[in-house]
C-alpha positions in Angstrom: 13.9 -1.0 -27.9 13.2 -3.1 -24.9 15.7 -5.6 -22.7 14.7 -7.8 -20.1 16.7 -8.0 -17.2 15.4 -10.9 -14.4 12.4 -10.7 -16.4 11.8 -6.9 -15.9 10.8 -5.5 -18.9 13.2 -2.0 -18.9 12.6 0.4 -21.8 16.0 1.7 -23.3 16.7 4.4 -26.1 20.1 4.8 -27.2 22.0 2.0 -24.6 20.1 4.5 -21.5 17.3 2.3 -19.2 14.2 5.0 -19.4 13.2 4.3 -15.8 10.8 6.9 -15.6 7.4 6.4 -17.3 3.4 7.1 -16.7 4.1 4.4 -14.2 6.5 5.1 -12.1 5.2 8.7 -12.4 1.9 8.5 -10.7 3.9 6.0 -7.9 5.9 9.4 -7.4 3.1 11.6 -7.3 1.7 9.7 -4.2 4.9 10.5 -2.4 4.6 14.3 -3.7 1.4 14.6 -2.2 1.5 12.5 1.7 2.7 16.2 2.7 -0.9 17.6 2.0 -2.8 15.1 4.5 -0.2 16.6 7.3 -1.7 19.9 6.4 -5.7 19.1 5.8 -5.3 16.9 9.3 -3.6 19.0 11.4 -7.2 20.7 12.6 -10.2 18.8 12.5 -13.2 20.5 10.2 -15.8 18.7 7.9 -14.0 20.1 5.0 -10.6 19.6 5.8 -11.8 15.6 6.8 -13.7 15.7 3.1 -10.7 16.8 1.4 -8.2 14.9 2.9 -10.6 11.7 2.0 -11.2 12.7 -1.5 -7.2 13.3 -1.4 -6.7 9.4 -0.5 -9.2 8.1 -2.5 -7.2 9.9 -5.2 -3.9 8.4 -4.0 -6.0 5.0 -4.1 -6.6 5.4 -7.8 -3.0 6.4 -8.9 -2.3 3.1 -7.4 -4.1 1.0 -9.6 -3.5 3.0 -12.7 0.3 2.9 -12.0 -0.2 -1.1 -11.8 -2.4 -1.3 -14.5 0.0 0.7 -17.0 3.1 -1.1 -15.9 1.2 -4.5 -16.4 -1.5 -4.4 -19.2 1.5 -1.5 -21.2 4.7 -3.3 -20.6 6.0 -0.6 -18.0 7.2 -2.5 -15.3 11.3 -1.4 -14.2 12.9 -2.2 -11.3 12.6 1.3 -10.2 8.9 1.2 -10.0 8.7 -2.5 -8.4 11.3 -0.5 -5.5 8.8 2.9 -5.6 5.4 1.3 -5.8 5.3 -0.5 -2.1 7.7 2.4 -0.7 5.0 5.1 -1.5 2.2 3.1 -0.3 3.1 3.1 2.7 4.3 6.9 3.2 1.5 8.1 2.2 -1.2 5.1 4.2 1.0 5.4 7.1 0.8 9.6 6.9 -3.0 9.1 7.2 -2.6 6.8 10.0 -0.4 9.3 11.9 -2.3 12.3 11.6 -5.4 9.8 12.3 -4.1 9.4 15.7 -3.4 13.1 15.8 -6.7 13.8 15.9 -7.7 11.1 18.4 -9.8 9.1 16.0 -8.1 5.5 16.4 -5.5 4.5 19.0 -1.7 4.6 19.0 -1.3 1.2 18.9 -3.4 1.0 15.0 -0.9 2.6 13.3 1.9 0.6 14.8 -0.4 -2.6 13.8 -0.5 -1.6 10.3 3.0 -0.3 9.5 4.8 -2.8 11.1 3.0 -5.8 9.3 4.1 -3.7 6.6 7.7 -3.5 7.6 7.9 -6.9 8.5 6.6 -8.5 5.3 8.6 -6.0 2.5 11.8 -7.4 5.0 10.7 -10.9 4.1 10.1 -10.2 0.3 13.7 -8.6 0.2 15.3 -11.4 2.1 13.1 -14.0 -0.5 14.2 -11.5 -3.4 17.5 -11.7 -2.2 17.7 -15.5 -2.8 15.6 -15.2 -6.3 12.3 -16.0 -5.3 9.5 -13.8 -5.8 6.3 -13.8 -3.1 3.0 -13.2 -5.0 0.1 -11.2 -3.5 -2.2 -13.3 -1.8 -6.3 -13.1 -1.7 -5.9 -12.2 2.1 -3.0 -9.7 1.2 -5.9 -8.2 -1.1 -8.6 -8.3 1.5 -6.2 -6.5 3.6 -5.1 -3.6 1.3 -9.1 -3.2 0.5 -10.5 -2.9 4.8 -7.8 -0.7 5.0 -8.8 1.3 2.4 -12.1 1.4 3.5 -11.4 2.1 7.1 -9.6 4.6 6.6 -11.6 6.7 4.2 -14.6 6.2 6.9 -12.1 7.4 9.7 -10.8 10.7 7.6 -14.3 11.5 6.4 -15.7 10.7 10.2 -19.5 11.4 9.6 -21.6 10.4 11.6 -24.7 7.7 11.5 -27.2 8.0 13.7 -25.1 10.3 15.9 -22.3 7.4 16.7 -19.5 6.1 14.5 -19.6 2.4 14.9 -19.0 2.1 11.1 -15.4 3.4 11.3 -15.1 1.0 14.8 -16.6 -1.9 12.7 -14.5 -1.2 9.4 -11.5 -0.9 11.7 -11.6 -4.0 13.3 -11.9 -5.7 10.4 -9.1 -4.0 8.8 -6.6 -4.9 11.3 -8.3 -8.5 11.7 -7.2 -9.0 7.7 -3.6 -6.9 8.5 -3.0 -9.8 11.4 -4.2 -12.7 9.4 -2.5 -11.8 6.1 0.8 -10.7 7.8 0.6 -14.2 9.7 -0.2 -16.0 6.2 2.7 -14.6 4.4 5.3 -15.7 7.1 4.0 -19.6 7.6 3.7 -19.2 3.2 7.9 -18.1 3.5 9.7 -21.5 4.0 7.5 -23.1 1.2 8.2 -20.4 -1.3 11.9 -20.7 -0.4 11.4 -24.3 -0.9 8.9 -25.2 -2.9 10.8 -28.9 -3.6 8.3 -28.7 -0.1 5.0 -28.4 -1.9 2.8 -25.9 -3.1 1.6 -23.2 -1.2 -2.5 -23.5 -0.9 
């Protein structure tokens, strides 16, 4: 048996919401494991920096097959729409702290990142708040995928012709599309709070 409850699909047997799921499991898995990249980044070796990469790839794909089972299998709850954002960013912002750690990217990166984070789930609560959902945007997209990419280049940190302007290159462009998207979403707020206004383009 199934109700919907502001359009949330939530499965129920016997009157009880079942809020956990394959779903919302693998979104709790990559809070389970942001410990671990504490541990492989503490010390720097090329093993440690393999396995800690390999680990966030790994976090990368519970991601997307914690979307795809709540979408394409009619999992979605409010329990994972709340989980899903929260443990992306423990475990991206883990990285980015033990990145700095190690003296790999500046201080300033990880504040960057985070607090475009911080700043846009406040405006999605505040929008949610007055029953308006914010979609994902393309740039929002771009964003999550440079900083993917950054960041495994920066954990594995090997080295191309003895210098590691790939990781300063993906970097830059990572925190280019954080700026820009975070910027988007904000001049996008008043028109999805009004969109009597027009539609956003």
């Amino acid at each position: 048996m199934a109700e919907y409850v502001n359009g949330i699909k939530e499965e129920t047997s016997e009157g009880k919401v079942r809020r956990w799921n394959p779903a919302n499991g693998l979104t709790l898995l990559r809070i389970i494991i942001s410990p671990l990249f504490v541990y492989l980044l503490w010390d720097s070796s090329p093993l440690r920096n393999v396995l800690a990469a390999l680990l966030f790839a790994f976090a990368g794909a519970t991601d997307f097959l914690d979307g795809y089972f709540a979408r394409k299998l009619g999992m979605v709850t409010r329990l994972g729409q709340f989980l899903d954002p929260l443990a992306d960013k423990i475990y991206i912002s883990t990285v980015l702290i033990m990145l700095f750690h190690l003296g790999r990217i500046y201080w300033w990166v990880p504040v960057v990142i985070i607090g475009r984070e911080l700043i846009i789930t406040a405006m999605r609560v505040y929008a949610g708040s007055r029953g308006v959902s914010v979609p994902a945007t393309m740039l929002a997209k771009l964003k999550t995928n440079t900083q993917f990419l950054a960041i495994i280049l920066i954990t594995f940190h090997f080295p191309v012709d003895r210098n590691y302007l790939h990781e300063s290159v993906a970097l830059w462009l990572a925190i280019a599309f954080t700026l820009v998207s975070g910027l988007d979403y904000i001049l996008r707020l008043d028109t999805y709070l009004n969109p009597e206004k027009g539609s956003p383009r």
